[in-house]
N, C-alpha and C positions, 0 to 999 in steps of 0.2 A: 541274516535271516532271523527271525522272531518264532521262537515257539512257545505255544502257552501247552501244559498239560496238566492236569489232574493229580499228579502223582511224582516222584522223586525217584531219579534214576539210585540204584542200590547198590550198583557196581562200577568201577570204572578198568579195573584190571585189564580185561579181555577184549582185545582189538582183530581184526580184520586182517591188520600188518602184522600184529607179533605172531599171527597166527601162523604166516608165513607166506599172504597173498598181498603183494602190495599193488592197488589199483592205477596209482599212480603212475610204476613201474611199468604197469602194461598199456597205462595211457602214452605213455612217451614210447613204447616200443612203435603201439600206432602209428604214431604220428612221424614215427623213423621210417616206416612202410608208406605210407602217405608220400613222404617228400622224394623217394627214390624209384616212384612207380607211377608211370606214364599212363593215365587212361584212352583207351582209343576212341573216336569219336562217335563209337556204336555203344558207349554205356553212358545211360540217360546221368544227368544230375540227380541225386538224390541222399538232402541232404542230413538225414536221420542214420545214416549207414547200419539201419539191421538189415539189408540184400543190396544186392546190383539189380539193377535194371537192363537188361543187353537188346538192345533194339540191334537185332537183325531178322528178326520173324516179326508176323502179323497174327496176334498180338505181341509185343515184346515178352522174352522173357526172364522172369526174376530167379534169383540163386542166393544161396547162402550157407555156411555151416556151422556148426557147432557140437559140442560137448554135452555128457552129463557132469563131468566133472566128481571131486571127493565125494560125494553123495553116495558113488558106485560103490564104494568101498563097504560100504555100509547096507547095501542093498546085498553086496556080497557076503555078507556077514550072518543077514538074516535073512536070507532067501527071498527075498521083495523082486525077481527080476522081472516080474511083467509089470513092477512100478517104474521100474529103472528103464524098460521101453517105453514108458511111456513121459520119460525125464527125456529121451533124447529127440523125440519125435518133436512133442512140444517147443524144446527151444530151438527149433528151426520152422515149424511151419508157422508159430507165433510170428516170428522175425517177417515169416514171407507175408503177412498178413497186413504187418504194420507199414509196409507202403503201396498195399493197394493190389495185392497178389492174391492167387488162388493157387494154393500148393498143389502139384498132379504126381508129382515124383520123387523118390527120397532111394539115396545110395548110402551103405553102410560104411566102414572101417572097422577091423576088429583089431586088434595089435594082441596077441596072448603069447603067453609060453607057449602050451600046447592047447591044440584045440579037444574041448572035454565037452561032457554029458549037460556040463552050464551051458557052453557056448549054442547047442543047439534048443536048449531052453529057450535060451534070449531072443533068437530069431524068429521061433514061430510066434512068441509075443509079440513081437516088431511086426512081424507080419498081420499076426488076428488083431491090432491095437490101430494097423494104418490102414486094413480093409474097411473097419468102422468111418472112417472120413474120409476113403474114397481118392486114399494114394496108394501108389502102387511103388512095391519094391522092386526097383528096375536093375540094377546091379551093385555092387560090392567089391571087397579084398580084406581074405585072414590071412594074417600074416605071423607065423609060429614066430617069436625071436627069444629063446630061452635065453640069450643072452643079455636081455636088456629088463625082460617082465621074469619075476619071480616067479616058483610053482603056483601061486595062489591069487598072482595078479595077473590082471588086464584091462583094458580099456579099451572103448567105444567112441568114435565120431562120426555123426550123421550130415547130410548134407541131400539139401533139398530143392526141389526146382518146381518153378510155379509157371505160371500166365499172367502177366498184367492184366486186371480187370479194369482200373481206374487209379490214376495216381490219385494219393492224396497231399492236397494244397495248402499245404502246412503254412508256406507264406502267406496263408490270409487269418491267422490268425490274431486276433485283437482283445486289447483289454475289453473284459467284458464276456467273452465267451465263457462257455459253461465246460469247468472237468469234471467228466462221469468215471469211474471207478469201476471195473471190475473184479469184483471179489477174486483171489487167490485160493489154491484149494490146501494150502500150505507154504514151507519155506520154497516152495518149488525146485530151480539147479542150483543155487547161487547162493556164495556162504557159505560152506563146508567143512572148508578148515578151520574156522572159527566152531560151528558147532560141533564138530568133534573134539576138538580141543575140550571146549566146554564139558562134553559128555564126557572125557576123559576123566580131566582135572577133579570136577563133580563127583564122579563116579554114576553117573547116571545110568540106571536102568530105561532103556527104550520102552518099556511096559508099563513103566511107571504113571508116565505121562498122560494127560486127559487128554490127547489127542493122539492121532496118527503121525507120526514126527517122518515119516515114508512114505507116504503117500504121493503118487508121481504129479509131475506138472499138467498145471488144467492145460486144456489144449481147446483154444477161444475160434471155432470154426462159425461159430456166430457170427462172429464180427462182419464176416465178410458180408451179409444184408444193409450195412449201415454205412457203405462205402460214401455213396453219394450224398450222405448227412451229417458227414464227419469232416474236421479241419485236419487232425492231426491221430492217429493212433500213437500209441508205445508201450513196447512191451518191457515191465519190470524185470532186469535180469542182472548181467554185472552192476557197481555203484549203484544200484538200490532204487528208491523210489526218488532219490532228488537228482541222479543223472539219468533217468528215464523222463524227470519231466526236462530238465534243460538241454535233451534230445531233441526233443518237439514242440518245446515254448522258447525254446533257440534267448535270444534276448529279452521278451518277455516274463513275469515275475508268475507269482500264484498266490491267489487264497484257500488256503484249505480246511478243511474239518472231516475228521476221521475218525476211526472207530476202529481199535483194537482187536484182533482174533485171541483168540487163547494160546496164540503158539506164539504172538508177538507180543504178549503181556508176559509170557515164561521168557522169552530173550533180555527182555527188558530188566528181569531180576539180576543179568551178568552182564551186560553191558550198558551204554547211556545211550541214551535218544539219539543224539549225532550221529553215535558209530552204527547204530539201527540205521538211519535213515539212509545212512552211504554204503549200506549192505544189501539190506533186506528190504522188502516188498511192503513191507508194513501193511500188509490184508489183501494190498489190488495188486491183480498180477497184468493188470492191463489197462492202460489210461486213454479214454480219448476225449477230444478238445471238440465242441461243435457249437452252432448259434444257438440263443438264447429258442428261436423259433423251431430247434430241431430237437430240441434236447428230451422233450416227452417220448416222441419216438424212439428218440436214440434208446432210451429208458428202458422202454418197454419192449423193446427187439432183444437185449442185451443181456437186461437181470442186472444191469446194474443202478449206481448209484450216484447222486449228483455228489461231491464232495468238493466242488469249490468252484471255482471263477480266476480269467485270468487276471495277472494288476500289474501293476508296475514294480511289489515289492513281493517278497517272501516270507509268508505266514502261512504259520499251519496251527492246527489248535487238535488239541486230542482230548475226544470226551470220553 
């Protein structure tokens, strides 16, 4: 891959791995669940794996879960939890969006020591966060285990269920088509160990910053107008923005040209462009692939922005 930028990575120290998440690690776990797990012949092909597809209703429907992840820690620290509902919401009904779903339903997981004065915080956020677009919290499970979570800790996984509206035909995708860009509203879930480390190491003040460094994950309910104008969605979340594009450009390459936020110009001072690009969102927390004929539209439904084309190699250029 070929990257042109502007400017000169400042740091090389601080990795992703040292931090203590190795992506790798949890690619090959994947791929260990993959080979010892039989799908039955009611879940559609879909080859981008952010949900299932379960064709046994009319319309099919879509499923998926996920985390906030070390973010929470940190929302816990600073009382941010109606950002933190809005970290877990996000990285599930993005997911259900990106192959052509319509999220309608979201179940919680709570795991705490004891259930406390936070934990009932967190839910009516979750709740007034997910009445706003029109899903409903249909059940859950808290689960006290003082023996596993500390007095101070806990964690959250969400998990959400949609309708298939329309698949998206990701297989028609061709050199030549147009990558549009949806601006990110921050580091969104993904990354956390590294940037705590960071703030650690640092000593950073969270206030310090010319941004909101907590602010929760956008949540792209737009998209779903753009179904039928679209080849490919993907939502930027683990490995960053170069395995969200090799999610949905499968084989094919990219051209790109981007433009830095101020929270990914501040990362950039303690890490290198690689380790960004296999991390972090680098600005879009959401990418899709459409024709040349559709991409005005797409544009203008969206708010986003054209930032490249497909190719047969991998460039990206950063002004």
């Amino acid at each position: 891959m070929i990257v042109n930028t502007k400017r000169e990575d400042l740091h090389e120290g601080y990795t992703y791995s040292a931090s203590g998440v190795d992506v790798t690690r949890n690619d090959e776990f994947t791929d260990y669940i993959k080979e010892i797990v039989t799908l039955p012949p009611w879940v559609m092909k879909e080859p981008t794996g952010y949900a299932t597809i379960i064709e046994l209703t009319t319309p099919p429907i879509v499923v998926t879960s996920d985390g906030i992840g070390s973010k929470l820690l940190l929302h816990l620290e600073h009382g941010t939890l109606n950002e933190a509902a809005k970290d877990l919401i996000a990285m599930n009904y993005n997911d259900i969006i990106c192959v052509g779903g319509i999220p309608k339903a979201f179940v919680d997981y709570l795991g705490v020591h004891h259930i406390d004065r936070q934990h009932y915080e967190f839910i009516k956020a979750l709740t007034e966060e997910l009445e706003k677009i029109n899903v409903s919290l249909v059940a859950g499970e808290t689960a006290e285990l003082p023996a596993i979570y500390t007095q101070d800790e806990w964690d959250v996984a969400g998990f959400c269920i949609g309708t298939l509206k329309q698949r998206i035909p990701i297989e028609t995708i061709k050199e030549g088509d147009i990558i549009v860009g949806i601006p990110a509203s921050g580091f969104h879930s993904n990354g956390w160990s590294l940037i705590r480390q960071i703030l650690k190491k640092e000593n950073i003040d969270l206030n310090s910053l010319p941004f909101d460094l907590l602010t929760g994950t956008k949540i792209y309910s737009d998209v779903s107008i753009v179904f039928n104008l679209v080849k490919g969605i993907a939502h930027v979340t683990g490995g960053g923005l170069s395995r969200a594009l090799r999610r949905v450009l499968r084989d094919n390459g990219y051209n790109l040209t981007i433009e830095l936020p101020e929270y990914m110009k501040w990362i950039l001072s303690y890490i290198t462009f690689d380790e960004a690009l296999k991390t972090f969102n680098m600005g879009y927390g959401m990418i899709l692939v459409t024709s040349i004929e559709n991409v005005e539209e797409v544009v203008a439904k969206t708010n986003g922005k054209i930032i490249g084309n497909v190719s047969s190699t991998n460039n990206i250029v950063v002004q």
